[in-house]
N, C-alpha and C positions, 0 to 999 in steps of 0.2 A: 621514262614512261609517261605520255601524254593519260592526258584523263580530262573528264566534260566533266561540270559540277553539277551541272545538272541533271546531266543520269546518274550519278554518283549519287545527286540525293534523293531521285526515285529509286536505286535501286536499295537505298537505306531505309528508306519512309516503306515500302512494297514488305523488308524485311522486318522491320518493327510493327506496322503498325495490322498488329496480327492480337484476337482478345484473351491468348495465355498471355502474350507479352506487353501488352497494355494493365492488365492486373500486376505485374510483377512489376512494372513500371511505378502503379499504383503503393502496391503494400514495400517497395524501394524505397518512396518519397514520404509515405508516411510514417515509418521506421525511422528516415531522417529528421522528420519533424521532431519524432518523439527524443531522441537517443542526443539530438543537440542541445537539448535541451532540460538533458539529466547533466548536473555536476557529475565526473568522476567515469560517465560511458563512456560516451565519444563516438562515433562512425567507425576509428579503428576495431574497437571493444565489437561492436554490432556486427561488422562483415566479418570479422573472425569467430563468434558466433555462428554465423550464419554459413560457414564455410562447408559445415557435413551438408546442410542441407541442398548446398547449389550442387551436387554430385548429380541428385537425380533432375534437375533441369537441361536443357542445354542452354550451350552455350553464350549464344546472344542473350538468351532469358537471363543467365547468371547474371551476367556483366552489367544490364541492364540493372538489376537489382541490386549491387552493388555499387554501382555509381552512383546510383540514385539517392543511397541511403547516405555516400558524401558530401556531394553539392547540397542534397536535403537539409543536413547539419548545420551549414552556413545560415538559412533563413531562419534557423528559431535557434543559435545558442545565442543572439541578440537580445530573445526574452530574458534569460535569464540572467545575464549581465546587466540590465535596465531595471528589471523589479528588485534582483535580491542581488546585487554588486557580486554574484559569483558567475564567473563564464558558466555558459553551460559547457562548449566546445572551448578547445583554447584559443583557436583563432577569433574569437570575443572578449578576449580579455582586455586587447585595448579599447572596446567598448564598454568598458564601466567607468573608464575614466570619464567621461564625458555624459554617458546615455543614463545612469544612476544619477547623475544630479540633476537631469532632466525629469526623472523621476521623483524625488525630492523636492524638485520646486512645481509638480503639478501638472510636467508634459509625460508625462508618459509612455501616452500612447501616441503623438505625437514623435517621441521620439524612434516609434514603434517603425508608424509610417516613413520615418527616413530612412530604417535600415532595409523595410523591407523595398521598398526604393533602388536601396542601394545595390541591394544584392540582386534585384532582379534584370536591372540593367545592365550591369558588370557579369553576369551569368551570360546575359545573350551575347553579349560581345564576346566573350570567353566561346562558346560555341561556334560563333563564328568566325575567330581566327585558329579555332582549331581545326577549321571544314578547310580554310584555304590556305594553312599551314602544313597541314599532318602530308597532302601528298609534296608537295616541294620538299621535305625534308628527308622524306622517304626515297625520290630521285637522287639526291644527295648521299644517301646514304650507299646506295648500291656503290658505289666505288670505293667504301670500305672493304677492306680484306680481314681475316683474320688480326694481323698487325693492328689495321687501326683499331679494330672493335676491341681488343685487350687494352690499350691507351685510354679509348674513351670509358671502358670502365675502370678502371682505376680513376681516372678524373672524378667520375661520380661517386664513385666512394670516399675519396679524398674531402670532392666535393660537402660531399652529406655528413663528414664529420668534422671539414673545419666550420659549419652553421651550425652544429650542434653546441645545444648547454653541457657544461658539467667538464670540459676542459678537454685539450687535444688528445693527452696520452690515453684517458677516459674512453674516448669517441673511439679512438684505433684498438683500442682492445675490442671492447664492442663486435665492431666491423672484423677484424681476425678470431674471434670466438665463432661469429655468427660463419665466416667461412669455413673454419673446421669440420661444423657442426654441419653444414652443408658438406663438406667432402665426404662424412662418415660413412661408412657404409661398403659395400663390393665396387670395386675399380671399372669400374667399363672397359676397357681398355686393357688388363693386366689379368681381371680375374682376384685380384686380391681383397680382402678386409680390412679395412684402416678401422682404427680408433674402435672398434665395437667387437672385435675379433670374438669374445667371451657373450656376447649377449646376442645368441640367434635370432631375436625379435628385431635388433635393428640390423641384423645383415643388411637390407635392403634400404637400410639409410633410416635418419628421422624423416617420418612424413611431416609436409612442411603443414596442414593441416591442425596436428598436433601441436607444434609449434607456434604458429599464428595465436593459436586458441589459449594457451599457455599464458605466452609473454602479452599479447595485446589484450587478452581481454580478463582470462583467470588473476592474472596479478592486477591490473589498474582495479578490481574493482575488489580484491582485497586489500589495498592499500585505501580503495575508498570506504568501506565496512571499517575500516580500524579509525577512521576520522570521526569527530564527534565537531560537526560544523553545525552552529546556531545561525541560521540563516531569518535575516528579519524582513521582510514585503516593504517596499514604499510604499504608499499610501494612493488612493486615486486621483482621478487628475482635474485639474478646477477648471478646467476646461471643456469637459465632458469629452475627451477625446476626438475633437473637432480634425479633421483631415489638413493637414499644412497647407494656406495659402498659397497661391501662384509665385508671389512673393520673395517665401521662405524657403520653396524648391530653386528660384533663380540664384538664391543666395548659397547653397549650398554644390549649386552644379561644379564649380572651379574644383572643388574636394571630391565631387564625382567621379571625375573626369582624371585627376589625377591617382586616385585613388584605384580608378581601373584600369589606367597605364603600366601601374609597378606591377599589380596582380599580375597582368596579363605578362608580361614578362619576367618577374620573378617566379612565378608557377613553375616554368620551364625548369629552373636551375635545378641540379642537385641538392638535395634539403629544402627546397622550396614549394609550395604547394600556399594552403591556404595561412598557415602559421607565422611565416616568415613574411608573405606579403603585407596582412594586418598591420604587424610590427613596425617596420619600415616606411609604409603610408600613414600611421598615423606619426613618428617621428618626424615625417617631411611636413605632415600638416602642423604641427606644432610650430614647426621650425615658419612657415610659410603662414602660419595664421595667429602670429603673435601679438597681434596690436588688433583683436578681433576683440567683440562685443558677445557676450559674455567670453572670459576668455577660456581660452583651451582649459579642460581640467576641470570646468566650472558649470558643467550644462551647454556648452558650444555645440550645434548638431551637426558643424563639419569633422566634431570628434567619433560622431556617431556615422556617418557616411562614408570618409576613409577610410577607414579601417573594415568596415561590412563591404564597401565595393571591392575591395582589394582582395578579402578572404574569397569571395565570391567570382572571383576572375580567377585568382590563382587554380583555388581547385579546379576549373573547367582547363585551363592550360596545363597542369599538372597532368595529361592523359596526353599532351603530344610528344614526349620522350619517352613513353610509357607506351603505346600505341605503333610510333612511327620509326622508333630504335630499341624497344623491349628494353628500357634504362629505365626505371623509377625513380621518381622523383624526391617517396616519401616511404613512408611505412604502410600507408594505406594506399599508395600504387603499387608496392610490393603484394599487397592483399592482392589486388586485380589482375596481377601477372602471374601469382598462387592458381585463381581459379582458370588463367588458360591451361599453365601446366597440369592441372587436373583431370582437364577433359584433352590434354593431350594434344594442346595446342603451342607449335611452338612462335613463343613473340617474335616481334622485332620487323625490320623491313619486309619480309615476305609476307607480311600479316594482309595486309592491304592486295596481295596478289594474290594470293593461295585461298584467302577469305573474306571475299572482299564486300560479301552479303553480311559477315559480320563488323567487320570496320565501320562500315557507311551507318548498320543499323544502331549501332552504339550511338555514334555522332548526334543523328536527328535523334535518336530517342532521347537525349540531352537537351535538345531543344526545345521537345515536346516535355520533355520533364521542368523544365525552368516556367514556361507557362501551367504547367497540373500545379505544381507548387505557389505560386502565384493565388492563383484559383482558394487552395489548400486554405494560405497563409492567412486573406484577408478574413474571413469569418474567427479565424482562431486568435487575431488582436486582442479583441475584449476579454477572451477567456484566458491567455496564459498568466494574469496575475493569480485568479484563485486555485487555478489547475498548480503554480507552481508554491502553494500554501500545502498542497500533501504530500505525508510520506511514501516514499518509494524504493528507499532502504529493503522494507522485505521483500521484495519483489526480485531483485538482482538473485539471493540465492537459492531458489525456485528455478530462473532462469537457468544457472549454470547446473542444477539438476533435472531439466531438460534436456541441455546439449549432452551431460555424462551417459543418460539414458538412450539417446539417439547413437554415440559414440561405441557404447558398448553392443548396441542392437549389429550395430553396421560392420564391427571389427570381430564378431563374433566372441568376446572375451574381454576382460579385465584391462589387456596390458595398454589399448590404449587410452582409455581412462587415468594409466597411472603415470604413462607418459606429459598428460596434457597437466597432471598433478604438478609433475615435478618440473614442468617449463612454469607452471605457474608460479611455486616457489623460488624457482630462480628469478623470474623476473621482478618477482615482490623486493627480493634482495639486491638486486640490481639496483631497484629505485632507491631503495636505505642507501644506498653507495656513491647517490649519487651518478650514477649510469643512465644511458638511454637505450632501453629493450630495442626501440623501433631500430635504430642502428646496427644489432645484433642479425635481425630478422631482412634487413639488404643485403648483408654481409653472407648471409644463409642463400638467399636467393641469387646474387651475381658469383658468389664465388664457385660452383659449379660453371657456369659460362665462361668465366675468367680462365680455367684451369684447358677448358674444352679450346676455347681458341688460342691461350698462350701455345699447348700442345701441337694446333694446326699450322701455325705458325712457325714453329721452329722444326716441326716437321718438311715444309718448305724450304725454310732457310736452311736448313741442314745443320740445326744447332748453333746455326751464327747469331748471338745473341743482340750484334750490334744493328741487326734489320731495324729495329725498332728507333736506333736513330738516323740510318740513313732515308728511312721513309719520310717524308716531307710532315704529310698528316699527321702521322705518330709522334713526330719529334714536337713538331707542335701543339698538340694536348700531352705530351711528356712535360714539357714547359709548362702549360696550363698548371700542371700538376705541381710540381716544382716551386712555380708562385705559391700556389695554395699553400703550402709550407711555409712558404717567406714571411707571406702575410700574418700568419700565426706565431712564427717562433721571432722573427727580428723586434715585434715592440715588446717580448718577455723578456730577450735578452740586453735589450739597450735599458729597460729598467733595470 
């Protein structure tokens, strides 16, 4: 499939830049602002929230607003890591190692301006290799069959639970719960009831809605209601918050630049997105900035720019797996693929052909979203220390007695209310356990596609199970897969 970029991005920019979808742009990026910058929300918390409401938008509008409130999350959970050492998002956590002691010794807001630097940089770049990535990978893809596309998801699942915390067997349970719970429901194909045969409410499956809303945001933010964190403000800065030197920006470009390397390609992976990239750019920068003045750990502001470039690239690459193969990256690209299935759009390579005012418009409005945030961020420097001195504890459950109110308007009845209860208790117990919900909620979303193409496939092959290794592609992300495994069980078993 040829294609021009440049009508591609008129006919993207034609389709966004329209004034419902410029507000929703809008109230996207400011919801990011706010929500990365609560301990204990997150972006996942927020889009899954926000999930009843994108019903009555369309589509491009949804998506918009949903992304927005992602990438958003990345320029201000730095605030909160810098003043009070607690991430706001987690992909900020390795920003307190570094960005809090710049706080402490008087840079503050100094260190302010290199994340937001960081992240505005590594943002664009992100946009821009996802504009000249997503269609190549998309041509690519069309010569998957059935065959392959069951390989490559299992990779990705595989994938997203050997990066996962909390241990392999952990992560696979997880990922096989969350596919169950995805299969429940009448058969397509057969006419039957699996798993819910007695409970007529979900004949029709868990709506993944409910779910979402449950595990990403009803339990993190009972788990964050149960914490009693004394969170202390560093102090202001004896520098009057003076804008970093020409100087102090050349000194920091090398951590830039590396920093929105790993993003831009660790975003891609399975389990990857903005979290993982953080993690691993700031471990290189350590590694790579050890004989630095002040040193790593200490107030270093390349501790403060790796880490913010990297979260910041990843999330914008974290939409070309997710966009140009309907594979999720994360838990909150599994959100994004929620709200096409909603309006009844189906992902994956035909996304770019079938809709292709939506594809494009997504993109630029990504771009157009990294500079409104920009815009956004710079006024709100001086105020996120006193802004983040109030409480905002009672405000979370008001919130979720909002969405039960919208939930119950909308479902006409109780039951989904009580559904969204009980994904939220389980997810709460989840965390006690040690568990990763997001895991559960991939496993929900691919494991219906898994089922649908393994079936078409063997449909094909006439039950020949062995297709899957005589196919070149398959055999090789089957190996893919197979690694993943190695990697994880050979250094438990040699200890």
């Amino acid at each position: 499939m040829s294609f021009d970029l440049l009508d591609a991005f008129s006919l993207g920019l034609s389709a966004a830049w329209q004034g419902q979808y410029m507000l929703l742009l809008l109230v996207g990026c400011l919801i990011g602002l706010v929500v990365g910058a609560l301990p204990g929300l997150g972006p996942a918390s927020a889009m899954a929230l926000l999930l009843p409401f994108t019903v009555h938008v369309s589509p491009l509008g949804a998506l918009m607003l949903m992304a927005a409130i992602y990438y958003g999350a990345q320029y201000s959970g730095a605030a909160t890591a810098i003043w009070t050492n607690v991430p706001g998002e987690s992909s900020a956590a390795m920003t307190c190692h570094d960005g809090h002691p710049m706080a402490l010794s008087g840079r503050g807001h100094r260190a302010q301006w290199f994340a937001l630097g960081a992240s505005f940089v590594a943002g664009s770049l992100g946009v821009v290799v996802l504009a000249l990535a997503s269609p190549l990978l998309v041509v690519w893809s069309y010569h998957f069959g059935p065959v392959e596309y069951v390989a490559l998801l299992v990779v990705g699942l595989l994938g997203a639970a050997v990066l996962a915390s909390g241990g392999m067997v952990r992560a696979l349970a997880m990922v096989l719960l969350g596919m169950l719970f995805g299969l429940s429901g009448t058969d397509g194909h057969t006419g039957d009831t699996r798993f819910v045969s007695s409970w007529p409410q979900w004949r029709d499956g868990f709506g993944f809605g409910a779910l979402a809303l449950g595990l990403l945001a009803v339990a993190p933010l009972i788990t964050h209601l149960q914490q009693t964190v004394t969170v202390s403000t560093a102090p202001g800065d004896t520098d009057g918050g003076a804008w970093p030197r020409r100087a102090d920006w050349l000194a920091v470009l090398p951590a830039l630049w590396r920093g929105s390397s790993l993003g831009l390609v660790l975003g891609v992976f399975p389990g990857g997105g903005a979290l993982l990239s953080s993690w691993v750019a700031y471990a290189l920068e350590r590694s790579v900035s050890a004989h630095a003045q002040p040193p790593m750990g200490h107030g270093q502001p390349r501790g403060v720019v790796a880490p913010e470039a990297a979260s910041s690239a990843g999330a914008q690459t974290a939409f070309l797996p997710t966009l140009a193969l309907g594979l999720p990256a994360n838990a909150v690209m599994a959100v994004v693929l929620g709200v096409l299935v909603l309006h009844r759009i189906e992902p994956g390579p035909q996304l770019m052909g079938v809709h292709p005012e939506l594809f494009w418009g997504l993109i630029v409005s990504m771009g157009l979203g990294n500079l409104l945030l920009l815009v956004l961020s710079v006024p709100l420097l001086k105020v996120w220390r006193p802004l983040l001195q109030l409480p905002h504890k009672h405000g979370l459950p008001a919130l979720l007695l909002l969405v039960g109110m919208v939930l119950y308007a909308r479902e006409h009845g109780a039951w989904a209310v009580w559904t969204v209860a009980g994904f939220g208790l389980l997810g709460h117990l989840l965390h006690r356990l040690r568990c990763e919900p997001s895991l559960l909620v991939l496993g929900f979303v691919l494991g219906p596609w898994i089922e649908a193409h393994l079936r078409r496939a063997l449909l094909l092959a006439r039950g020949d199970w062995s297709v899957f290794l005589t196919r070149p592609v398959s055999a090789a992300l089957l190996g893919v897969a197979v690694l993943l495994l190695l990697v994880v069980l050979l250094p438990r078993r040699k200890g």
